[in-house]
Residue, then its C-alpha position, 0 to 999 in steps of 0.5 A: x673494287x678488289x679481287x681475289x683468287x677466285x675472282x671474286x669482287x666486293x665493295x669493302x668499306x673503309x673506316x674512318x681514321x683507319x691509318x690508309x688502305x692497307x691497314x685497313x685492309x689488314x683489320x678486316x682480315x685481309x693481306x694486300x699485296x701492293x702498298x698504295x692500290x692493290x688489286x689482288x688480297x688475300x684472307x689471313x686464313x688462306x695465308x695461314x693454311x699455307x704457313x702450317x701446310x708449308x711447315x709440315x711438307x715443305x716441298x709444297x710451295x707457293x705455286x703449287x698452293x695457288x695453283x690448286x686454290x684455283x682448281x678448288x674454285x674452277x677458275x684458270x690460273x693466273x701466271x702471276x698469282x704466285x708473286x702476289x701471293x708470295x709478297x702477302x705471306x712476306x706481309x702476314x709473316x711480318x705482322x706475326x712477328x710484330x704481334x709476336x712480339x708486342x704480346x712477349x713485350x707485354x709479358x717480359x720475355x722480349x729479351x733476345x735470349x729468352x727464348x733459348x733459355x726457356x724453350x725447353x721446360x724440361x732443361x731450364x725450368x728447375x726446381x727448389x731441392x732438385x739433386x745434383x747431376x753430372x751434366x745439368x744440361x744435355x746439348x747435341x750440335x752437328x752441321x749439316x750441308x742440306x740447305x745450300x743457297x745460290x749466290x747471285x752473280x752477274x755475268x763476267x767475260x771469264x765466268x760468273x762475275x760478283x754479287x748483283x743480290x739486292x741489298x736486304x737488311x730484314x731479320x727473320x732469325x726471331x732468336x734462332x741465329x746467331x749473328x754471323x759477325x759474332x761467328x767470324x770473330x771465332x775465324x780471327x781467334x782461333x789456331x788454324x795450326x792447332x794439330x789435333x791430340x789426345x789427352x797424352x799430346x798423341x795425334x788423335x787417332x781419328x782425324x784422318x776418318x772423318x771429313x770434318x775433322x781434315x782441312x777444316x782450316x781451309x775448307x772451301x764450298x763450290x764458289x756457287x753458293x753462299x751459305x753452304x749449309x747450317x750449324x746446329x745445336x738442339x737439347x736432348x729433347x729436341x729444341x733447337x737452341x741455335x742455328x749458325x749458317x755456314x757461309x762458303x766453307x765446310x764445318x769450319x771450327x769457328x762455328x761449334x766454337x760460337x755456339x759453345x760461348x753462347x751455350x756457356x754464357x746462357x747456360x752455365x756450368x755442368x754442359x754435356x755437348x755432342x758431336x760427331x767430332x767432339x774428340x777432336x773439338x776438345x783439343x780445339x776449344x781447350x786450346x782456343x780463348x774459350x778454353x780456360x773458361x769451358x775448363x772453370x765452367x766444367x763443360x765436356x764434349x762428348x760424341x754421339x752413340x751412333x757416330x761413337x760406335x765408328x770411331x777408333x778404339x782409342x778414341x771409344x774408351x774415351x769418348x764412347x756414350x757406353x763408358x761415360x758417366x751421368x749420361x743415361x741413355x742419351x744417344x747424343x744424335x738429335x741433329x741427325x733425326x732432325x736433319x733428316x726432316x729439314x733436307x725436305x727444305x733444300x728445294x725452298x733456300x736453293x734459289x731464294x734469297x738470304x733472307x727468304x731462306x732464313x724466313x724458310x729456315x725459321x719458320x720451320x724450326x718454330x712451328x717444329x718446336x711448337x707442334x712436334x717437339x713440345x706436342x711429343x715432350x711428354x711421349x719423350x720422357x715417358x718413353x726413355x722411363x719405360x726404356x729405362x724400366x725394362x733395362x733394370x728388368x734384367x738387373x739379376x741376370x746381370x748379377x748372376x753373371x757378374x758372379x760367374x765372372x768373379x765380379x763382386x761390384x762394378x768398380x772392376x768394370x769401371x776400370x776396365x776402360x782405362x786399362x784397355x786404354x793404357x794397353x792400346x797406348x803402348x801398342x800406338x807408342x810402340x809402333x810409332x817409336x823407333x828403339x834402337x841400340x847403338x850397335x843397330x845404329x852403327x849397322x845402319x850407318x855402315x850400310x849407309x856409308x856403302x851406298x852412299x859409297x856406290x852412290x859417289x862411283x856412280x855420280x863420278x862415272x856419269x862426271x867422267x862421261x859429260x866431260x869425254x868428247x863424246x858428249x854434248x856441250x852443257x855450259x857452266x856446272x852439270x847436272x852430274x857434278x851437282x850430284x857428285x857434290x850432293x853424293x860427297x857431302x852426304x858420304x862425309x855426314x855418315x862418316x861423320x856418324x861412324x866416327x862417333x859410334x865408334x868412339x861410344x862403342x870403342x871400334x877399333x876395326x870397323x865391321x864388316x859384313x861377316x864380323x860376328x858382332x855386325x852379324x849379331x846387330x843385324x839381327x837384331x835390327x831386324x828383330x826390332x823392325x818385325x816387333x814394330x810391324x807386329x804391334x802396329x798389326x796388333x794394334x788394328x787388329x785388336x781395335x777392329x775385332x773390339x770395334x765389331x763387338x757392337x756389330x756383332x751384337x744381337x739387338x743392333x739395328x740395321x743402320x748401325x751395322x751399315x755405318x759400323x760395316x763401313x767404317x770398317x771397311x774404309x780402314x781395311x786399308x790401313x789394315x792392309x798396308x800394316x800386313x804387307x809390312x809385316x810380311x817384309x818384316x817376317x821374311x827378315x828375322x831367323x827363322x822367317x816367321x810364316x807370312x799372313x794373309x790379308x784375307x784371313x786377318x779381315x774375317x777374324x771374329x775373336x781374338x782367339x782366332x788371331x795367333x800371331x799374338x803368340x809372339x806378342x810381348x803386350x799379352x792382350x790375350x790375357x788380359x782379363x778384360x779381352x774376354x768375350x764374356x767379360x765384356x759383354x757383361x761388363x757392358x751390360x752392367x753399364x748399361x744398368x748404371x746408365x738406366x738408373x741415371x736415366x731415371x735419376x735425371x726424368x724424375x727431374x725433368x718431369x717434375x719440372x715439366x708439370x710445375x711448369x705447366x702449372x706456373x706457366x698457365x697461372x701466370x698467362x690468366x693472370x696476365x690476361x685477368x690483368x689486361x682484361x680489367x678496366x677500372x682505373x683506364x682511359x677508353x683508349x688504354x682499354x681498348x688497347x689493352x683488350x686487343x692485347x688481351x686478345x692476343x695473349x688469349x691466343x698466345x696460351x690457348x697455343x701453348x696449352x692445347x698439348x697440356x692434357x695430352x702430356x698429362x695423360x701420358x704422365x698418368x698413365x706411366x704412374x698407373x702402369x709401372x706404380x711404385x717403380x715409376x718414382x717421377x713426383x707429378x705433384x708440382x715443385x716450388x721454381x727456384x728463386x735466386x738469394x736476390x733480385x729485384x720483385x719483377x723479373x729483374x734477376x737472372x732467372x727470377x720468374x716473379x711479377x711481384x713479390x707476393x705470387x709464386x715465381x712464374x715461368x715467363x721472365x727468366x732473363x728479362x733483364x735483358x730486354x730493352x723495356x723498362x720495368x715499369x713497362x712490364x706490368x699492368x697499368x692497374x697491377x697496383x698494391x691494393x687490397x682488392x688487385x691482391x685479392x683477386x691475384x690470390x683468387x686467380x692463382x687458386x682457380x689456377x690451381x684448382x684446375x690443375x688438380x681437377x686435370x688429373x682428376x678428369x684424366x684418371x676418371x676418364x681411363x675409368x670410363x666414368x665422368x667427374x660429375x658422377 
């Protein structure tokens, strides 16, 4: 007798042979949740509902759920429904991922990297005649601290004392995470002492503005938490290809360095990668053991739009999505967009175990991936074609512009961010670097020989004064001889220096503070220290007025004024401290040159209202790309150039979207057709294989359901912008490697056998530890009759892909096909 949640109690009737209760239970339909005698069971549709309704609002939870399946059925809720309930969807989890598993088995794509490499058919799945791109593939990563987890402790007289967790060995990860020994080796690998510089061995000018680039050696988390968070890395499109937990630590570089090694060792040459801080993480990986292979691999790290606009100026011209080629109107910023929907999770992993949170964690992304990302690929690629077509729209006001401008063609505009940079570099040098001469030397020395003069009368003053009568007992050496000793060894180490700049000078009298050429030196010492003070002012200056261009553009959304506005303002301090050393530096020099007033220097707009590069050497105001029309031409011309790439690189990925569709379809029915067959088997293979069968069914009816909805999109994107739509819907011929063996053997070789045309679910199998002749049907023999129907397969398979397309566009024409 067994009740459920509404209290209901039946009689079920075991099975002979059935395996026990459980698995009994289970083939009815039904999760228990005790192992031997369970009183309470749950349906595998109720079980269901919960897993979607989770997915999609992850706020409710397992308490919520049962408490309201008890009000639907007007019964009082039992207090401990909810961990019945919670140890059967623990169950019904498991048994997904068993028949999961057991289905990619059967098709080959068990190996533990298959899914990365073929989540997303856009990236991976390419084609035979395909053009070369800058970046073959377009990856963002980013870490986010969100999804914190509690760490167990027992109590201890003096606080929290160690770990009492239950030691829990199970894996959820399903091909997500990476294994956190392979991310630890990255702690043991890396240079904790690497200072981070530019491409000219300059300290980055961005390390001190982002949280995550300081400390990241030693960065530590509340000792509350375990894993403080997650690392992760998506494609342009939005799958997620890794996951890493961060384990008691902020955004430490082990993490961005693990998966950069498994993105190289998947993917291959060609890689784009985003991050927030990829101006400070290519000098990290370059010098890190990965360093030598992202160089052969020709792999780039780039920063995201959004992040990129808050950078330093310096750091802009290099990193700026604007100014980099091949990366079309990518913004780079996925993992943002998608963190804000997995924060919902925090209130799921705060307090549950390691691997309830990996299960949570999981979960989510599959059923995203399933539901959201692969539901919306199409809405994707048709809308970044569109966006891409209405940039080109203005194509000839650019030109026009361009010749007002005296531009004949884009080489000047791509040159322009390298001599900004070559201007801004002088300006860092100029006012980090001290130019001296030897006469401002000499000056310096001998005013430090004066007060290291004061200094020893002092120090002596006070001896005189600890060895009257007078003053207190003090045993051994005081305070004051120790200083009168320091004062004379450092008045003999300045002698020491006039001695020698006599000599290069040939001194013969030393100066004095009227001599003329005292006088003349002097003066120039203190010229040279307002010209640095200048250019240091210069410089931010300058870099704040080109920072806020983009402010300061009609088109810029509010959140990117917000984040540019405050980036602006947590440098205003340095800007700060840059005029008051200027005004010291000014009230020195003859004439004084009039004082600046902070409040002024913070409202400039346009380099033209900033007049004190009037006395500036580096002539930035004229320089013809500090312009304000100049620049904003030049950055509408780039984003032109980047509107053609875009569309360059969608006509790609939508044709290698539809000839998947096609391959991937084809290859499931045959699969199916092959399992479904019976002649030649035993009635226990049959059987077998139908349940197998089944599931399959299940398994591509899943990924199918989006198909005509990505071709209507598609379709409708030809019909709407016609001959400027240059995307080819007609499906591509899957690129096949030179050799391989027949049946999913070689790395990216998608063919069951040698005769049917490369299908999309074996890429990598070689991997998997099932042998090959496991991989095929039992009956997928050589006969003439097996071939036959293979061939008949493939041409339904084919017939209705056409007639998809056909139905799509007769129903935007109110008609029907059989009319």
């Amino acid at each position: 007798m067994l009740k459920s949640l509404a209290e209901h109690s039946e009689n079920v009737v075991l099975p002979k042979g059935c395996g026990g209760l459980s698995a009994a239970l289970v083939r009815l339909g039904l999760v228990p949740s005790a192992p031997w005698t369970p009183s309470v069971v749950f349906t595998m549709a109720t079980l269901d509902l919960y897993r979607v309704s989770h997915a999609r609002c992850p706020q409710f939870s397992i308490y919520a759920f049962t408490k309201t399946l008890a009000d639907l059925h007007g019964v009082p809720p039992r207090s401990t429904m909810h961990q019945h309930f919670s140890i059967a969807f623990d169950l019904y989890l498991d048994l997904r991922r068993r028949t999961e598993t057991q289905v990619l088995r059967s098709l080959g794509r068990d190996s533990p990297a298959w899914r990365m490499k073929n989540c997303c058919p856009a990236c991976t799945y390419k084609l035979e005649g395909e053009d070369q791109l800058i970046f073959s593939m377009l990856v963002t990563m980013d870490g986010n601290d969100s999804l914190k987890r509690v760490l167990r402790r027992g109590p201890d007289a003096d606080g929290p004392g160690d770990s009492n967790e239950r030691y829990d060995d199970r894996d959820a990860s399903d091909g997500y995470y990476l294994p956190r020994e392979k991310v630890d080796e990255w702690a043991r690998k890396r240079l904790a002492d690497v200072l981070p510089t530019d491409d000219n061995g300059e300290e980055n000018p961005c390390k001190e503005r982002w949280k995550n680039m300081v400390n990241d050696v030693t960065a530590k988390m509340w000792g509350i938490f375990d894993e403080t968070g997650i690392f992760l890395c998506l494609c342009r499109h939005g799958f997620a290809l890794v996951l890493v937990d961060m384990l008691r630590s902020g955004e430490l570089s082990k993490y961005p360095l693990a998966v950069v090694e498994h993105l190289l060792k998947h993917f291959g040459v060609d890689l784009g990668v985003g991050y927030d801080i990829g101006c400070h993480f290519c000098t990290t990986l370059d010098k890190s053991e990965l360093g030598p292979e992202a160089r052969e691999s020709r792999l780039r790290c780039l920063v995201g739009a959004f992040h990129g606009h808050a950078h330093n100026r310096l750091c802009q011209v290099c990193f700026l999505a604007l100014y980099v080629k091949g990366l079309g109107i990518e913004d780079l910023e996925g993992c943002e967009r998608r963190f804000s929907r997995s924060n919902t999770l925090a209130g799921c992993c705060r307090r549950a175990s390691r691997f309830h949170r990996q299960q949570e964690i999981t979960a989510y992304f599959k059923h995203t991936d399933d539901f959201d990302v692969y539901a919306n690929l199409a809405t994707f690629l048709c809308s970044n074609y569109e966006q891409a077509l209405k940039i080109l729209d203005d194509e000839g006001i650019v030109r026009r512009m361009m010749w007002e401008e005296d531009v004949v063609d884009g080489s000047e505009f791509v040159q322009a961010p390298a001599d900004e940079k070559a201007y801004l570099q002088e300006l860092y040098k100029s006012s980090k670097n001290t130019v001296e001469t030897p006469a401002t030397r000499y000056v310096a020395a001998l005013d430090d020989d004066s007060a290291n003069a004061t200094k020893v009368a002092q120090c002596r003053a006070a001896v005189r004064q600890a060895q009257s009568d007078a003053a207190a007992f003090t045993p051994g050496k005081g305070k004051a001889d120790i200083a009168l000793r320091h004062a004379l060894e450092k008045r003999e180490r300045t002698a020491t220096v006039l001695a020698d700049l006599e000599r290069e000078l040939n001194v013969t009298t030393r100066w004095t503070v009227d001599h003329p050429s005292y006088m003349a030196a002097q003066k120039e010492a203190r010229w040279l220290e307002y010209q640095r003070a200048l250019d240091r002012l210069e410089l931010l200056v300058v870099e704040r007025l080109f920072e806020l261009t983009k402010m300061n553009q009609s088109g810029t959304g509010y959140k990117m004024r917000k984040h540019i506005a405050k980036s602006l303002q947590a440098r205003s301090k340095a800007v700060r401290n840059a005029v008051a050393k200027y005004n010291a530096a000014a009230a020195t020099v003859t004439p004084p040159r009039d004082p600046v007033d902070i409040e002024k220097v913070l409202e400039y707009a346009f380099l033209a209202d900033f007049d004190l590069l009037r006395h500036s050497h580096h002539g930035v105001d004229q320089q013809y790309w500090a312009r304000p029309a100049y620049r904003s031409v030049m950055n509408r011309w780039f984003r032109l150039e980047h509107a053609h790439e875009e569309i360059k690189r969608l006509d790609i990925e939508i044709r290698r979207f539809v000839t998947w569709m096609r391959d991937e379809g084809a290859f499931l029915r045959k699969r199916e057709a092959a399992l479904r067959r019976t002649e030649g088997k035993t009635e226990e293979q049959a059987e077998a294989d139908h349940e197998l069968a089944v599931l399959l069914e299940e398994y591509r009816m899943r990924r199918e359901r989006f198909e005509q909805s990505h071709m209507m999109r598609l379709w409708a994107l030809k019909r709407k912008w016609g001959d400027r739509c240059t995307a080819s819907l007609t499906p591509g011929v899957p690129l096949v490697p030179a050799s391989g063996p027949a049946v999913g053997g070689g790395e990216g070789d998608m063919n069951v056998d040698e005769e049917t045309p490369r299908e999309p679910g074996l890429a990598g199998a070689e991997e998997s530890s099932t042998e090959e002749g496991e991989r095929k049907a039992p009956d997928d023999d050589d006969d003439s009759d097996a071939e036959g129907d293979d061939a008949h397969d493939e041409q339904v398979s084919e017939m209705l892909f056409r007639l998809t397309g056909l139905g799509i566009d007769a129903e935007e024409r109110g008609e029907s096909i059989a009319e």
